[in-house]
Structures are given as structure tokens and as C-alpha cells.
C-alpha positions in Angstrom: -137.2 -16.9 116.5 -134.8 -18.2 114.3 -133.1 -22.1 114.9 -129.2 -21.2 115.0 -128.2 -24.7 114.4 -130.3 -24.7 111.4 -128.9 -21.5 110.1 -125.6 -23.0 110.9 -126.0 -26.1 108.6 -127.2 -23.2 105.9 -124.3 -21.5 105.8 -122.0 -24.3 105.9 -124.0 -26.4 103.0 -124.5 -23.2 101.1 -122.2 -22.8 97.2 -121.8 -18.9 98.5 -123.8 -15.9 100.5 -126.7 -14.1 99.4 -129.2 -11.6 100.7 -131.5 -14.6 101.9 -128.4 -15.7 104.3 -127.9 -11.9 105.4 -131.4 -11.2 106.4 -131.4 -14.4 108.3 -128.3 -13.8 110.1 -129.5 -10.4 111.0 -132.9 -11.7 112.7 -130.9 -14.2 114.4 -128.8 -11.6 116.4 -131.4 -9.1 116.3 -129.3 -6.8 114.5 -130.5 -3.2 113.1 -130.9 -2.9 109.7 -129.1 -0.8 107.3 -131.0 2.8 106.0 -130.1 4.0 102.6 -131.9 6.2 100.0 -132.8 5.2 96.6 -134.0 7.1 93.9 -136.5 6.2 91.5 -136.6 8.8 88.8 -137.5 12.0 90.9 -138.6 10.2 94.1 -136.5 9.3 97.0 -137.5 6.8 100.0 -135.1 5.1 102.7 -134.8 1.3 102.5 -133.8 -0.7 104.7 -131.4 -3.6 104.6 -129.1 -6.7 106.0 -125.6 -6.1 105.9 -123.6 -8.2 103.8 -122.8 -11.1 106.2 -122.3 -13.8 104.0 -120.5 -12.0 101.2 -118.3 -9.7 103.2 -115.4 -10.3 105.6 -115.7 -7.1 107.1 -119.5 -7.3 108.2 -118.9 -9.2 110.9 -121.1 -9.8 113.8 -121.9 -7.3 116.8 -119.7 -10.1 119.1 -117.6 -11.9 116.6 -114.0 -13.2 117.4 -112.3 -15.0 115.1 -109.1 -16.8 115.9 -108.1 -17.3 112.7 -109.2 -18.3 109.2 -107.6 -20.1 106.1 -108.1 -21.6 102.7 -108.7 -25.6 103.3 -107.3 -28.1 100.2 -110.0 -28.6 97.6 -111.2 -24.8 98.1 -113.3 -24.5 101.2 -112.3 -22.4 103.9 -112.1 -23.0 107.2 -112.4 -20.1 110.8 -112.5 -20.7 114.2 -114.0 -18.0 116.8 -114.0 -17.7 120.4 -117.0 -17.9 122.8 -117.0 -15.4 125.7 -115.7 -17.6 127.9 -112.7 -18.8 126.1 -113.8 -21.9 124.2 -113.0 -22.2 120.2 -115.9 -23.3 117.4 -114.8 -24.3 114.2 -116.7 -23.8 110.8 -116.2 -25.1 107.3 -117.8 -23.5 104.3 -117.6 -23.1 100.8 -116.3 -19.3 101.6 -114.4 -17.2 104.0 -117.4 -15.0 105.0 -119.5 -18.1 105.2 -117.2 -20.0 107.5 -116.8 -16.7 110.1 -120.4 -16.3 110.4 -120.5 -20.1 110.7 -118.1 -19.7 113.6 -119.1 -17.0 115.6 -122.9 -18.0 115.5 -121.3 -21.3 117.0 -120.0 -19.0 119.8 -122.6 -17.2 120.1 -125.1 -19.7 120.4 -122.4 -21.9 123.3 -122.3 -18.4 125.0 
């Protein structure tokens, strides 16, 4: 099982995403991972991978709500996201994806 605070303080301390971040988001929320074929020279297999958490605004989390997020003095960005029950975590990190996953594994873990 993976320690969400731990993960937390990884995404917030980290310079920017990477693949390392995305697979351990994905095993955090038990999320499916991603089938696509590759080709290498006349063979084709299925791989399977993370989405793009950490580098991507748009692969959000199954249960993310965001409240809003903006670009902080000195270059870090800042998001806030709501729990289920109403209450707001905030997240700052070196980018915008990394600061809304911040957030709503904040939420999720209050939840």
C-alpha cells in the first residue's frame, strides 16, 4: 500500500512530473492502467501504462475536484480541491499538474 502523505510531500518537493510520480499515483488510487500497442519492427505487443498525472492537467483523478488553481509569485502554482464532504485542501508545487494531484490526494485521503 502506498503512504499518501509521503507521496504527497513527493509531489510537492518534486522540480516537475515524471513517469515514476504517475505510476505511483496510479497504485495509490488503484487506478487501471492504460493498454496501447507498440511496434517493434514487425512485432506488436500491448503495454501497459500510468497516465500522465503529473505532467498533464487533464489526467486527473477518478474523484478529483478542483476549486481552482493559479500561478503563485516566484513560479510555483498553487490548487485547492474539495473533499466529498465539502472541506478544501490546498497544494503547492513546482507545477500545475503537480499541485492538482497534490490537492485532490489531500481530499481523497481526508475523505
Amino acid at each position: 500500500m502506498t503512504d499518501i502523505k509521503a507521496l504527497i510531500a513527493k509531489l510537492e518537493a518534486a522540480p516537475e512530473g515524471s513517469r515514476e510520480l504517475d505510476d505511483a499515483i496510479m497504485l495509490a488510487v488503484g487506478a487501471e492502467a492504460i493498454p496501447h500497442i507498440e511496434t517493434d519492427d514487425d512485432e506488436h505487443f500491448e503495454v501497459y501504462e500510468s497516465c500522465h498525472y503529473t505532467t498533464s492537467i487533464d489526467a486527473k483523478l477518478p474523484d478529483e475536484r478542483i476549486r481552482f488553481s493559479m500561478l503563485l509569485a516566484g513560479g510555483r502554482h498553487e490548487a485547492e480541491a474539495i473533499d466529498a464532504a465539502g472541506n478544501y485542501h490546498l497544494a503547492v508545487a513546482a507545477t500545475e499538474p503537480l499541485a492538482r494531484r497534490s490537492a485532490a490526494l489531500k481530499a481523497r485521503e481526508a475523505a
